[in-house]
C-alpha positions as CSV (number, residue, x, y, z in Angstrom):
1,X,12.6,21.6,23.0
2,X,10.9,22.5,19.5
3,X,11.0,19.1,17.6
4,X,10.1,18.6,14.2
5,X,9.2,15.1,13.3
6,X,8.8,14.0,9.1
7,X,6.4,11.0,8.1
8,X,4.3,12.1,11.5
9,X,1.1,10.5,10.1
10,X,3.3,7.0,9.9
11,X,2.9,4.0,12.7
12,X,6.2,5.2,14.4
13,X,6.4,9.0,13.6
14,X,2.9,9.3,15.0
15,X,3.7,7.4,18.0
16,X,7.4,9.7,18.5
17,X,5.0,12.8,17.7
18,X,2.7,11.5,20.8
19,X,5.4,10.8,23.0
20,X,7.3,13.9,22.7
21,X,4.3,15.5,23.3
22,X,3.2,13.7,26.2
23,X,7.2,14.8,28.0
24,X,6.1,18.6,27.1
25,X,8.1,19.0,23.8
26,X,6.7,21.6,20.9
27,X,6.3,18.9,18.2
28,X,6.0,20.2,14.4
29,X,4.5,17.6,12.7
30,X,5.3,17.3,9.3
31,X,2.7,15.4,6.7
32,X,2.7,14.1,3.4
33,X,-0.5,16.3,1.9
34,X,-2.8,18.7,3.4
35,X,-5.7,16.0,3.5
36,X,-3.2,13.9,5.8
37,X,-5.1,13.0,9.2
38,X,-4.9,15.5,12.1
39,X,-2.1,15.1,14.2
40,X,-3.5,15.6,18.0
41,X,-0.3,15.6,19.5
42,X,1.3,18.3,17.5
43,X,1.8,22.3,18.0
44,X,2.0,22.8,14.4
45,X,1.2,20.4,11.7
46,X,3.0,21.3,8.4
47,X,2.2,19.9,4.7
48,X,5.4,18.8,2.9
49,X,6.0,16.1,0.1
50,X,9.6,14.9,1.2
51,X,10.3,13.7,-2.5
52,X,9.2,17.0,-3.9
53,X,10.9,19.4,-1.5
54,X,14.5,19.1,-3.5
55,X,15.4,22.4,-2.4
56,X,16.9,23.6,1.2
57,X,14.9,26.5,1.1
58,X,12.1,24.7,0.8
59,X,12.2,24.0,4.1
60,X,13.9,26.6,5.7
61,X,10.7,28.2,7.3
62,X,9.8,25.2,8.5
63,X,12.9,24.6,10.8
64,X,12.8,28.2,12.0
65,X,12.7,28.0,16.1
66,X,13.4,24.0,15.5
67,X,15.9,22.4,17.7
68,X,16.0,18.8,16.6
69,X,15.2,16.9,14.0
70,X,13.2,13.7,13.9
71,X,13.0,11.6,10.6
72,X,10.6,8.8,10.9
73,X,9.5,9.2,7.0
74,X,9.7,6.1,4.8
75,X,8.4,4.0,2.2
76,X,8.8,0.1,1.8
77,X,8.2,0.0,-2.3
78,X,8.0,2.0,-5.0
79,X,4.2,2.8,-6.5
80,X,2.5,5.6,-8.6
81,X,2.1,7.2,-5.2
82,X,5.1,6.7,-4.0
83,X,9.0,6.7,-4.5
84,X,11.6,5.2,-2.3
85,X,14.5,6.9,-3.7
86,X,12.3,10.3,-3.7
87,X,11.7,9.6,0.3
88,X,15.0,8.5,1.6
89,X,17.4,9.6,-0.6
90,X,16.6,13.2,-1.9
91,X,14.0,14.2,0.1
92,X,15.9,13.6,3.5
93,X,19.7,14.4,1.9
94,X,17.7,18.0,1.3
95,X,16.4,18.0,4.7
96,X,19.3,16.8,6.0
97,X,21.2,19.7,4.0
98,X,18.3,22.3,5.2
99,X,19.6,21.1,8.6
100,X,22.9,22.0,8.9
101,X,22.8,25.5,7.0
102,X,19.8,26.2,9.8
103,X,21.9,25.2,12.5
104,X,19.9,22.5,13.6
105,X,22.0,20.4,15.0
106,X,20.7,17.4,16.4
107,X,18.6,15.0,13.8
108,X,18.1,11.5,15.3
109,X,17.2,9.8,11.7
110,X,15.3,6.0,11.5
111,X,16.9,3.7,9.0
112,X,16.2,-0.4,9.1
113,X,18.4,-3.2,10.6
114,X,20.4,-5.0,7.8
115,X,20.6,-2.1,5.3
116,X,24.7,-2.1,5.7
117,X,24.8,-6.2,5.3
118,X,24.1,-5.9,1.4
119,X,20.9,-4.0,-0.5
120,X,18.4,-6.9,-1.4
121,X,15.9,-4.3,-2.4
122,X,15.5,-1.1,-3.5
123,X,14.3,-0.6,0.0
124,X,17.1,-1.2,1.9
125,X,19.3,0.3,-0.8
126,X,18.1,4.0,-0.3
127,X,17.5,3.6,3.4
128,X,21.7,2.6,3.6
129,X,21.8,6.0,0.9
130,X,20.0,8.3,3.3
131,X,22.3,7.1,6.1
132,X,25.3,8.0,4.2
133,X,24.2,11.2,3.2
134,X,23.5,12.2,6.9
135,X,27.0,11.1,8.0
136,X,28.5,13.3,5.8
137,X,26.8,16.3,7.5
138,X,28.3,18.6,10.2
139,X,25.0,17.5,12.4
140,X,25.2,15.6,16.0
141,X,23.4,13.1,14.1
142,X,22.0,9.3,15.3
143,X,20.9,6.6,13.0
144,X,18.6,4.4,14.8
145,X,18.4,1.3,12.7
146,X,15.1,-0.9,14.0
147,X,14.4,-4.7,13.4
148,X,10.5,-4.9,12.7
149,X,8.6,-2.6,15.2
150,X,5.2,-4.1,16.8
151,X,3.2,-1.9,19.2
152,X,0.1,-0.8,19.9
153,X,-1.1,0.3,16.6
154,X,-0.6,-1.4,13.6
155,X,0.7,-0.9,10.4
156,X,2.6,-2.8,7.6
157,X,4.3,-6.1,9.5
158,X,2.6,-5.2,12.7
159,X,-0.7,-5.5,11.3
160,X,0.3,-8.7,9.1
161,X,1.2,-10.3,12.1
162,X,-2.5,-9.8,13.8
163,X,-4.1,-11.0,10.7
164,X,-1.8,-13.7,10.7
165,X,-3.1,-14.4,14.0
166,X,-6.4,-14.7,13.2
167,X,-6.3,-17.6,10.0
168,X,-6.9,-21.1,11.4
169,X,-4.4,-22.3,9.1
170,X,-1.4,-20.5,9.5
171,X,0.6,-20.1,6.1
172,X,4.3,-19.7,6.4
173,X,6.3,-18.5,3.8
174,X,9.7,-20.5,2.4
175,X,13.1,-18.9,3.0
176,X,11.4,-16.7,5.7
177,X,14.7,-15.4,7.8
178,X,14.4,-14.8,11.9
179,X,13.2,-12.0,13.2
180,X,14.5,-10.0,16.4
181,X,11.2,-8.0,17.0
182,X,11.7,-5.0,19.2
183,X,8.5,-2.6,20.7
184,X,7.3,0.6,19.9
185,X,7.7,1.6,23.4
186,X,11.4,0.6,23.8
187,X,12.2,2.5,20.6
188,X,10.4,5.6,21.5
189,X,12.3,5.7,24.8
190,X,15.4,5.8,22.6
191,X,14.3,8.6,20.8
192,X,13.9,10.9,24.3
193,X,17.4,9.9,25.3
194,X,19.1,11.1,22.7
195,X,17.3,14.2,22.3
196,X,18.7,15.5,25.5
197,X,21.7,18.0,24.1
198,X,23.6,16.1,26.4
199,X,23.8,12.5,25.0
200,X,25.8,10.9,22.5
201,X,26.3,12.2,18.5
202,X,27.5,10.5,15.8
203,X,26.5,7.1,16.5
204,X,24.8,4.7,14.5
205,X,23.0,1.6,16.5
206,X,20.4,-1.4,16.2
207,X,17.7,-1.6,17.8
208,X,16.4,-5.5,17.9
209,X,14.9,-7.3,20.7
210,X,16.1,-10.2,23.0
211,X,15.0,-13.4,21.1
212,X,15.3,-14.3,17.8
213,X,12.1,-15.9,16.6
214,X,10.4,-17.6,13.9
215,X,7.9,-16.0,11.9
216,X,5.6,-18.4,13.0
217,X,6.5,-18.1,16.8
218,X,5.8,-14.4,16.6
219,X,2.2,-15.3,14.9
220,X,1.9,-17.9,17.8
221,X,2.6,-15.2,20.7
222,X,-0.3,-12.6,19.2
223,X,-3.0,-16.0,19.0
224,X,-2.2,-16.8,22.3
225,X,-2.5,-12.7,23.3
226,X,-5.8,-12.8,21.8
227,X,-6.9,-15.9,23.5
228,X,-7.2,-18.2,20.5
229,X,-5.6,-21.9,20.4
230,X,-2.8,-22.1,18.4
231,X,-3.2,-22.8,14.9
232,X,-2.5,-25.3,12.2
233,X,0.9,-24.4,10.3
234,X,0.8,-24.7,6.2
235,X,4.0,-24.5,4.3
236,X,3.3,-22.2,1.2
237,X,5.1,-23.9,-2.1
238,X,7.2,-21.2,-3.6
239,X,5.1,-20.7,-6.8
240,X,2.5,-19.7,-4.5
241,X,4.2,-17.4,-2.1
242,X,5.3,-16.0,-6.2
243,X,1.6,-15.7,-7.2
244,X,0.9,-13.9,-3.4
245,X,3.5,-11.7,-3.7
246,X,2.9,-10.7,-7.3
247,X,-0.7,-9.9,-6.0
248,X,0.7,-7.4,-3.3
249,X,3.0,-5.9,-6.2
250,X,-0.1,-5.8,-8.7
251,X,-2.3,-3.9,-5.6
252,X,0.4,-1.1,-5.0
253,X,0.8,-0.5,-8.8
254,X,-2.9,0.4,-7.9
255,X,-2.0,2.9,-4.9
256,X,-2.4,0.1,-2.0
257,X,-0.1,-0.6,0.8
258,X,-0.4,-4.1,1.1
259,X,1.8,-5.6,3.4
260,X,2.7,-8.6,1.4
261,X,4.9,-7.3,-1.3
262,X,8.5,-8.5,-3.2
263,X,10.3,-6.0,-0.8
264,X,8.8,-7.9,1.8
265,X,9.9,-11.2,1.0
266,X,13.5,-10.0,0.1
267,X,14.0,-8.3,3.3
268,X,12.1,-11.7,5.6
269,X,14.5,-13.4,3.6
270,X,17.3,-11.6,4.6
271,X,15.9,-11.8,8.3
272,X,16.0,-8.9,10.5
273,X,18.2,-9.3,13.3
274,X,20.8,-7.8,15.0
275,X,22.6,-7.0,18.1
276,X,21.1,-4.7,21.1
277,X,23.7,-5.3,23.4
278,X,25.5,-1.5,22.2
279,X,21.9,0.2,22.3
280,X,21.7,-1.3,26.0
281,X,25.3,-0.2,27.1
282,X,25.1,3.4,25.6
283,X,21.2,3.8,26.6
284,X,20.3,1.6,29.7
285,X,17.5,0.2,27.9
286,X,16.7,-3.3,28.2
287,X,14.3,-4.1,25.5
288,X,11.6,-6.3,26.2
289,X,10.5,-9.7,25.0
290,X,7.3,-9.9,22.9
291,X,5.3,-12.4,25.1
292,X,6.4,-10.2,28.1
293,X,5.4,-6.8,26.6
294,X,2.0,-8.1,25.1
295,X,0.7,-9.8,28.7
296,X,1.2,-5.9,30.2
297,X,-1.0,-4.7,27.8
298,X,-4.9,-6.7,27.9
299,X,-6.7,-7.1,24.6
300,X,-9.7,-5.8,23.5
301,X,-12.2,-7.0,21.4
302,X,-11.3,-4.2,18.6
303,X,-7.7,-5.9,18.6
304,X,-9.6,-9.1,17.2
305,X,-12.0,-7.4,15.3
306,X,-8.9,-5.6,13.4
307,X,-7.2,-9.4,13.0
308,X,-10.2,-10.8,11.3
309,X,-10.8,-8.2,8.8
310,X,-7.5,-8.0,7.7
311,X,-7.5,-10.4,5.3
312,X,-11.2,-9.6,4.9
313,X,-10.4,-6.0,4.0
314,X,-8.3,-7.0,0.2
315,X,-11.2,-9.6,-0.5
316,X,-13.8,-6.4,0.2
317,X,-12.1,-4.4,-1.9
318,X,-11.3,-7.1,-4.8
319,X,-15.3,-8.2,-5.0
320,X,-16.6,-4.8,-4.3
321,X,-14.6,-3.6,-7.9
322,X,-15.1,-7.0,-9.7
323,X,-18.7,-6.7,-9.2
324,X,-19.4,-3.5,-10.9
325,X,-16.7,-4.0,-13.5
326,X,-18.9,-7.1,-14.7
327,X,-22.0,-6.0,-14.1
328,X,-20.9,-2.8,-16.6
329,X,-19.0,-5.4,-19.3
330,X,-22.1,-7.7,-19.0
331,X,-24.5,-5.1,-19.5
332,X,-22.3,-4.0,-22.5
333,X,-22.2,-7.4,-24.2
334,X,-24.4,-10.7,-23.4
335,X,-26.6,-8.8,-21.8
336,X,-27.1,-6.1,-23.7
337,X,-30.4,-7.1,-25.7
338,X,-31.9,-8.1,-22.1
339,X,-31.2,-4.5,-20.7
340,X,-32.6,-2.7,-23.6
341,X,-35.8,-4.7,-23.7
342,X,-36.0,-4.3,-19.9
343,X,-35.9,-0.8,-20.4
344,X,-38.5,-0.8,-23.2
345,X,-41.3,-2.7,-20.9
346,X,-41.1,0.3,-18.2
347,X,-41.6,2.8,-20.8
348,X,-38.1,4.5,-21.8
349,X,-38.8,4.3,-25.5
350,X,-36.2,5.4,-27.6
351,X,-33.8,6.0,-24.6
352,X,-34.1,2.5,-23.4
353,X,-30.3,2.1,-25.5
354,X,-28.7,4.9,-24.2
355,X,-30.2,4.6,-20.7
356,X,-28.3,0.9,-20.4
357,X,-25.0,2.0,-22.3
358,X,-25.0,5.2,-19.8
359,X,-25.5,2.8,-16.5
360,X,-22.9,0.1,-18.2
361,X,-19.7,2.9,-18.3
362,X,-21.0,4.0,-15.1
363,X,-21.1,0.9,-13.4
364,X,-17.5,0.5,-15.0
365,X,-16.4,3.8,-14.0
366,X,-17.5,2.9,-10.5
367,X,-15.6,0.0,-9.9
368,X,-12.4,1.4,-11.8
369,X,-12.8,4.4,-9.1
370,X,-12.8,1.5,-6.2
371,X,-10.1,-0.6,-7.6
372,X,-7.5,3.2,-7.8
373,X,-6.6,3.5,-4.6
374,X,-6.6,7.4,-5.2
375,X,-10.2,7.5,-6.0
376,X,-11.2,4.3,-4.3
377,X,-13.7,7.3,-1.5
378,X,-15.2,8.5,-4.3
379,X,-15.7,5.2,-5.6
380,X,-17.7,3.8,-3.2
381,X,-19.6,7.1,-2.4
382,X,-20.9,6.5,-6.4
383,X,-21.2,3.2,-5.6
384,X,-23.4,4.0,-3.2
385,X,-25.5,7.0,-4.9
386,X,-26.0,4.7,-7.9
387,X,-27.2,1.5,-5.9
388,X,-30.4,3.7,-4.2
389,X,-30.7,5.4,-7.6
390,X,-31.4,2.0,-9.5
391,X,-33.7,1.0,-6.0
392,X,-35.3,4.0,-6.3
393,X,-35.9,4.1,-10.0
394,X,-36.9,0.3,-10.1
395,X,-39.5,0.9,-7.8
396,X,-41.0,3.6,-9.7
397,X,-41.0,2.2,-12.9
398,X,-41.3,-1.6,-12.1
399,X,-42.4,-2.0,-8.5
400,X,-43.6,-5.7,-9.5
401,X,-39.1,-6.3,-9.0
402,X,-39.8,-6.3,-5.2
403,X,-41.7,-9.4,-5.4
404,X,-39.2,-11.0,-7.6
405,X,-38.2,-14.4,-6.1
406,X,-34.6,-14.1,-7.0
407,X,-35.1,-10.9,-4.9
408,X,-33.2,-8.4,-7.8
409,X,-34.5,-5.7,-6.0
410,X,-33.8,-6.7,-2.3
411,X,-30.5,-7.8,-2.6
412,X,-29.3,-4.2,-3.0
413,X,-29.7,-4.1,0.4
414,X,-26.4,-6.1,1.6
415,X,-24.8,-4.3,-1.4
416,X,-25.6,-1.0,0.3
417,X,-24.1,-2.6,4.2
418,X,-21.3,-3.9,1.8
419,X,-20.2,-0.2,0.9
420,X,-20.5,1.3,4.5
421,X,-18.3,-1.1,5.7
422,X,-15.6,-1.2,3.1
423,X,-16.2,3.0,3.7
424,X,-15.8,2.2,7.3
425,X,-12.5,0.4,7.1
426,X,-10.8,2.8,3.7
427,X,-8.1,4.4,5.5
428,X,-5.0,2.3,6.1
429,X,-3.8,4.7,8.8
C-alpha cells in the first residue's frame, strides 16, 4: 500500500513511518517545514504546515496514488510556533475533507484517551473536535485514542519520565491522576492491523496498558531499568508545582517544548486511563506491562546519559542566555566607565565608547537569539564566533589578560565546551 503519514517527524509518526516501511509499504511522509529532519524510512517526504493548508486542494497532489491515511500530527499547547486548534481541528477537518473527495478511503487518525470524558484543556478539546469532524466523513475511518505512549525514543512524557528517573529526589506532583501507560510497539502493531482493507471501519477504541500506576511507580520501573536504586520521593506544595508549571508555560511562549506545561498538569490530573479489553477483542493484541516490555529491551549508556541531561538541558539553556544578557546590561550600566577605560589602555582612542556599546547590544543580541527558540542555532553559533573574537582580540591587544589570576582570559575556554554541548543537544527531536 501507498501510506501517507502527517506529523512524521513526531515520536509516534516517525516510529509508524519506520514500521510501515520496515512491512514494505510506500510511506509519504509528510513534515511540518522543509528544514524538518530527514525521514529515512520514507519514499517521499513532503513539506506541509497542517494549520496552514485550509484548503482541499492544497493537498490534493499530495494524496494522488495514496491509499490510506495516517494522522499522527499534534500539538500539546498553544505557542508562537504552534496552534492546537490550527493542528487538530482545521488542518486535519481539511485533510480529512481532502480525503474523501480523493477517495481515500481508509484514514486511521490518533486522538488521546480521555478527550470524550470532558475538555480540561484546550488540548483535549480540539483533539475530541478533530475526532468529530472525521466521523462525519464518508471514510472507513479509526480513531485510535492512546493513554501516554513510552518506547524506545523519547519525546514529551516519555522523556520526562527518564529524567525523572535520573533525580535522587524524586518530586511528585499533587493531584497527579493514574496512568495506564501503553508501548510504542503495541500501538504500532495496531496501526498495521487496521490498514489491511480487510479489517474493521468506523470504530473508535483506547488504547491503555494493563496496570494502572502511579506516576511515581512508572518513574520507579525506568530507575530500576537503568540500574539505579530507587529514589527518595518529595511531595511538591502546590504553589510550587504553580511556579514549575508557569515556567514551562513562560519557555513555550519562547518556542520550547518543555514537557512540564499547564496542559500537562490538567490532563495528569485528569489521569489517563482507560479500557483495552475492546482493543484486545477486535485486535488480538495483548498489550504489555511496562516492567515486562522494558526487561526485553537492555539499556545503554546513551539511555542514562539522555536521563541526566534532561533536566540539565533547560538549566544550559537558561545560564547560557542569562549570562550574555548581563554581561551586555552590565557593560551598558555599572560597568560602563570600566569598559571604556579598558578600551582606552589598549589603544582604541576615540572608539574605546562605541567599541563597548557595540559589544554590550551584541552580547544582548546574543543571548536574546539563545533564549528564542527560533533563533536559539544562530544564537549560540554568535555566541561562539564572538567568544574566540574577544580571545583573539584580547590577546593581541592585552596579552598580559592571560596571566590574569582571576583567569578573564582562560575561562572562555569552558564557555566555548559550554556552547558545543548546548549545540550538541539543540534539537528536541
Amino acid at each position: 500500500m501507498r501510506v501517507m503519514v502527517t506529523g512524521a517527524t513526531g515520536f509516534i509518526g516517525s516510529a509508524v513511518c519506520a514500521r510501515l516501511y520496515a512491512e514494505g509499504h510506500a510511506v509519504v511522509a509528510i513534515v511540518r517545514s522543509e528544514n524538518a529532519p530527514a525521514i529515512a524510512a520514507a519514499d517521499r517526504t513532503v513539506a506541509v504546515d497542517l494549520s496552514a493548508a485550509t484548503r482541499a486542494q492544497d493537498w490534493r497532489p499530495h494524496l494522488a496514488g495514496v491509499d490510506a491515511v495516517v494522522n499522527c500530527a499534534g500539538v500539546l499547547q498553544d505557542s508562537p510556533r504552534e496552534s492546537t486548534t490550527g493542528v487538530h481541528v482545521e488542518g486535519v477537518g481539511t485533510l480529512f475533507a481532502a480525503c474523501e473527495e480523493a477517495g481515500v478511503r481508509r484514514v486511521i487518525h490518533f486522538s488521546a484517551i480521555g478527550v470524550d470524558r470532558g475538555a480540561v484543556s484546550d488540548f483535549s478539546r480540539t483533539k475530541l473536535a478533530g475526532d468529530e469532524a472525521l466521523i462525519a466523513r464518508d471514510l472507513d475511518w479509526v480513531i485510535l485514542r492512546p493513554s501516554v505512549v513510552l518506547g524506545r525514543g523519547v519525546f514529551g512524557a516519555s522523556a520526562l519520565f527518564r529524567g525523572l528517573a535520573a533525580l535522587p529526589w524524586l518530586p511528585v506532583m499533587p493531584d497527579a491522576g493514574s496512568l495506564q501507560v501503553v508501548r510504542l510497539d503495541d500501538v504500532l502493531r495496531t496501526v498495521s492491523f487496521f490498514l489491511d482493507p480487510a479489517a474493521p471501519a468506523r470504530c473508535t477504541l483506547e488504547l491503555a496498558g494493563p496496570e494502572r500506576l502511579a506516576m511515581e511507580d512508572v518513574v520507579a520501573r525506568y530507575r530500576a531499568w537503568m540500574g539505579w536504586r530507587p529514589a527518595r520521593i518529595v511531595t511538591v506544595p502546590e504553589w510550587a508545582a504553580t511556579i514549575l508549571y508557569g515556567m514551562g508555560d513562560f519557555a513555550g511562549s519562547l518556542g520550547w517544548r518543555p514537557a512540564m506545561r499547564t496542559t500537562i498538569r490538567k490532563e495528569i490530573a485528569r489521569g489517563a486511563v482507560g479500557d483495552p479489553r475492546p482493543w484486545t477483542a477486535m485486535t488480538g493484541i495483548e498489550p504489555r506491562p511496562l516492567a515486562a516490555a522494558l526487561r526485553a529491551e537492555p539499556v545503554s549508556v546513551q539511555e542514562r546519559w539522555f536521563a541526566k541531561l534532561f533536566f540539565l538541558k533547560p538549566v544550559v539553556f537558561t545560564v547560557f542566555s542569562a549570562f550574555w544578557l548581563v554581561t551586555g546590561i552590565v557593560s551598558l550600566t555599572t560597568g560602563y566607565e570600566a569598559g571604556v577605560e579598558l578600551m582606552r589602555r589598549v589603544g582604541a582612542g576615540a572608539l574605546a565608547a562605541p567599541a563597548v556599546v557595540a559589544g554590550a547590544f551584541a552580547d544582548v543580541l546574543i543571548g536574546v537569539a539563545i533564549a528564542w527558540r527560533p533563533t536559539a542555532r544562530h544564537g549560540l553559533y554568535g555566541a561562539l564566533a564572538l567568544s574566540l573574537f574577544y580571545l583573539a582580540a584580547a590577546t593581541v591587544l592585552s596579552p598580559g589578560l592571560w596571566g590574569d589570576p582571576l583567569g578573564a582570559l582562560v575561562k572562555i575556554w569552558p564557555i566555548l565546551a559550554l556552547n558545543l554541548v548546548a549545540l550538541a543537544i539543540l534539537e528536541e527531536r
